[in-house]
N, C-alpha and C positions, 0 to 999 in steps of 0.2 A: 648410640653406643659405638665406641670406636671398635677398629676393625684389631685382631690380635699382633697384626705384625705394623699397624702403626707407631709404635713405639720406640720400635727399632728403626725402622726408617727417618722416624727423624732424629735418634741419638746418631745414627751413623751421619747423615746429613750434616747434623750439627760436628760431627769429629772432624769431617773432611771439610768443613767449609763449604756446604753447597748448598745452594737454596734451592728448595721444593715446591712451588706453588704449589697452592692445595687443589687445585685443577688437574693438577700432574699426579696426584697421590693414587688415585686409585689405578691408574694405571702403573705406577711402581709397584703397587701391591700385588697387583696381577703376576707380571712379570715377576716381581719376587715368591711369588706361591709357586709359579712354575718351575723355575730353578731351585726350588728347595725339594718339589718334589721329583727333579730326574736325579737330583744327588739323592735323592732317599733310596730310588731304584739300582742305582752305583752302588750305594754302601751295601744294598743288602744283598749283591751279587757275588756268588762263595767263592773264592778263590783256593788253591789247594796252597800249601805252604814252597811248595817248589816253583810258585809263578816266579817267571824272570820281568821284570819290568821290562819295556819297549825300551828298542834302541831309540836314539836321537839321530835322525838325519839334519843337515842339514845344505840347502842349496847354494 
C-alpha cells in the first residue's frame, strides 16, 4: 500500500522536472512528514493581532 504522501511527491517531482529514485522515496517521505509536521507546530502557535513581523537585517 503506498504511503499517503507518496502522491504528492511524485506530482511535485513530476512539476519540477526531477527524478526520484524509488531508493530515494522513502527518505523524502521522511523528511517531508518532518517539515510538515514543525509547520503544523508554527501554524498552531497564537499570535495576538498586534504581532509586528521581524525586521530584515541584512549583512
Amino acid at each position: 500500500m503506498a504511503e499517503p504522501l507518496d502522491d504528492y511527491i511524485d506530482a511535485v517531482a513530476e512539476a519540477l522536472g526531477l527524478p526520484i529514485e524509488d531508493a530515494w522515496k522513502p527518505s523524502v517521505r521522511a523528511n517531508l512528514a518532518v517539515t510538515l509536521k514543525m509547520v503544523g507546530m508554527v501554524d498552531e502557535f497564537p499570535l495576538p493581532d498586534e504581532t509586528e513581523p521581524a525586521s530584515i537585517y541584512a549583512a
